[in-house]
C-alpha positions in Angstrom: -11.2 8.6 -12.0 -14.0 9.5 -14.3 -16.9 7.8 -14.7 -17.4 6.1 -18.2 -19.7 8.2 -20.6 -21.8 4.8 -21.8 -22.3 4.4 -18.1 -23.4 8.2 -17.8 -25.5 8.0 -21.1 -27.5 4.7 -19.3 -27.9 6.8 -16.0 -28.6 10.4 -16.9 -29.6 11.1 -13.4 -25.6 9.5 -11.9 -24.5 12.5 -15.1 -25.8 15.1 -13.2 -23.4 14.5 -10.2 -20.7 12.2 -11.8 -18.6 15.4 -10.8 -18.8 14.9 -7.2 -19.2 11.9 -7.1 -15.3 11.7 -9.1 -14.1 14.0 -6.8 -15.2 11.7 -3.0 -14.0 8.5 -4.8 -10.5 10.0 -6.4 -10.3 11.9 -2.5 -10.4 9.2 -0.4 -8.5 5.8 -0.3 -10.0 4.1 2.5 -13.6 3.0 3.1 -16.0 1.5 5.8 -17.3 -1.9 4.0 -20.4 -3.9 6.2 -20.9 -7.6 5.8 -23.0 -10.0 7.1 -21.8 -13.2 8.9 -23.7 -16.6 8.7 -26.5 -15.8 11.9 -27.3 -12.5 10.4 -24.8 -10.6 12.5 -23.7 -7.0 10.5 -20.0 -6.7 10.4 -17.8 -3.5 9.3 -14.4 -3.2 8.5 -11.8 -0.5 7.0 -10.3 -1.2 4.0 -8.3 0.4 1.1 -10.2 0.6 -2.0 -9.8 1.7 -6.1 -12.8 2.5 -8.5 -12.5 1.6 -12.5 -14.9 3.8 -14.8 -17.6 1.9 -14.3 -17.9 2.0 -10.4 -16.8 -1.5 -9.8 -15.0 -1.0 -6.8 -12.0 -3.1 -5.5 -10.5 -4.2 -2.3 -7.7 -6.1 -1.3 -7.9 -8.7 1.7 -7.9 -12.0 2.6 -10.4 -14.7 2.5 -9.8 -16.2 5.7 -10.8 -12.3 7.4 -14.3 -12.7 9.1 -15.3 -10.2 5.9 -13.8 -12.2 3.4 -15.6 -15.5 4.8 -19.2 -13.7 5.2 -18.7 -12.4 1.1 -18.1 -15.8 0.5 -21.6 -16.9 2.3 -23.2 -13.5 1.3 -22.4 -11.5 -1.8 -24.2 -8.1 -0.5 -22.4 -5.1 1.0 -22.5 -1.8 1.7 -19.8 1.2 1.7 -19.4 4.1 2.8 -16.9 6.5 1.1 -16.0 9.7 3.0 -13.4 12.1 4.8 -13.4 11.2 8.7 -12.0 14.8 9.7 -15.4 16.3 8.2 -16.1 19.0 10.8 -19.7 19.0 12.7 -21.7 21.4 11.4 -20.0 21.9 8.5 -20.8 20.8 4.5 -20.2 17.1 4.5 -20.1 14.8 1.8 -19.4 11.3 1.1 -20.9 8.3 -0.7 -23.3 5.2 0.8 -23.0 2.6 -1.5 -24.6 -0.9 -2.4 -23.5 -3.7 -4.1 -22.6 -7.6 -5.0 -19.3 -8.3 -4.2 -17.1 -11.5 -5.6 -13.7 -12.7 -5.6 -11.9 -10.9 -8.7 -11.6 -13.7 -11.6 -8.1 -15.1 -12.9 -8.9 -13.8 -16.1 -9.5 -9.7 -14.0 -6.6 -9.9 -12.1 -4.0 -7.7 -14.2 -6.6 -5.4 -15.2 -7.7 -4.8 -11.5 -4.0 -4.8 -10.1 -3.4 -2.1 -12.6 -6.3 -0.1 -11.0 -5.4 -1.0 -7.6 -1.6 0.0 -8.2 -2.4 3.2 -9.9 -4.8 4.3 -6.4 -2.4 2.5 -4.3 1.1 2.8 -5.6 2.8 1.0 -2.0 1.0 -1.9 -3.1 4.4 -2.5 -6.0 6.8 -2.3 -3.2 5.4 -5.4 -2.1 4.6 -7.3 -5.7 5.0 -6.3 -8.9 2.2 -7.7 -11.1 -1.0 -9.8 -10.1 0.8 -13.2 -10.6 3.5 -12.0 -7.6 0.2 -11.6 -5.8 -1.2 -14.8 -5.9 2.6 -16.1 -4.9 3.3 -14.1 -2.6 0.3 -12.4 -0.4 -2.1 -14.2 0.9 -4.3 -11.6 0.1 -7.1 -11.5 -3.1 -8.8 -8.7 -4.9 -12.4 -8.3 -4.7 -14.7 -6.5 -6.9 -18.1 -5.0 -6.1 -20.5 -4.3 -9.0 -22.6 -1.2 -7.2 -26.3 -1.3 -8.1 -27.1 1.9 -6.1 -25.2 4.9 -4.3 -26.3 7.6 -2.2 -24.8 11.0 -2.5 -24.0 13.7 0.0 -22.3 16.8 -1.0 -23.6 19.8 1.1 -21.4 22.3 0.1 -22.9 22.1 -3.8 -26.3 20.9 -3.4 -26.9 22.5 0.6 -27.2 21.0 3.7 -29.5 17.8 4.9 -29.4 17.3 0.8 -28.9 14.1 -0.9 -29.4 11.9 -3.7 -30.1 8.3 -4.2 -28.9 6.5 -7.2 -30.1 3.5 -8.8 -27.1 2.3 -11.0 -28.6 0.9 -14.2 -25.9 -1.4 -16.5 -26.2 -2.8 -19.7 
């Protein structure tokens, strides 16, 4: 995954570390993703993910989970990105991201399968285009548009460094 250069060009400062920040996402296939339910309650969950150019990120899952329902009621989330085998006291590095997360539109689905099968290739021994999908799982993409990220990469930048990243879109 690269990010896009018009995103880049909008966000000189997400240039300077679009690098690492390519290298976590295009590492990594799972994430942590934190909701919140109806009475305020936080609630986490592991899912796979996939990334397009322009850091929309994508999970697979079903509405009726307990996170499905509380996107439904609450578009905000937050993600964390990283490699859980990260020795203590070593470099780490991984993302915290922010964002507004829907239900993928009918009109997004083929594009986002693509993304999703290209990160996830198992995902075609079950289905083989977004229409099998719909038939067949009971499972729906969701898209998150992130409007910030936080990024840690010690081993570049040094330890207890990070950045925070406003994502700017036109």
């Amino acid at each position: 995954m690269n990010i896009s250069a018009s995103l880049q060009k909008t966000n000189p400062f997400l240039a300077k570390y679009a690098q690492s920040i390519n290298k976590i996402l295009d590492a990594n296939s799972l994430c942590t993703l934190a909701t919140v339910d109806s009475k305020g309650n936080p609630h986490a969950n592991t899912a796979y993910f996939a990334v397009d150019s322009y850091l929309n990120i994508y999970l697979l899952t079903q509405p009726s989970t307990q996170h499905g329902k509380n996107i439904e009621r609450n578009h905000q989330v937050a993600i964390t990105i990283f490699e859980s085998n990260q020795p203590w006291g070593k470099p780490h590095r991984g993302l915290q991201l922010g964002g507004i997360c829907k239900k993928v539109g009918q009109k997004e689905q083929g594009a986002v399968f693509h993304i999703y099968s290209t990160k996830h290739p198992e995902l075609l021994n079950l289905v083989k285009t977004s229409s099998d999908m719909a038939k067949e799982l009971e499972s729906r993409f969701y898209g998150i548009k992130v409007t910030w990220l936080k990024l840690i990469d010690e081993a570049k930048y040094g330890m207890e460094t990070h950045f925070f990243i406003k994502i700017k879109r036109n």
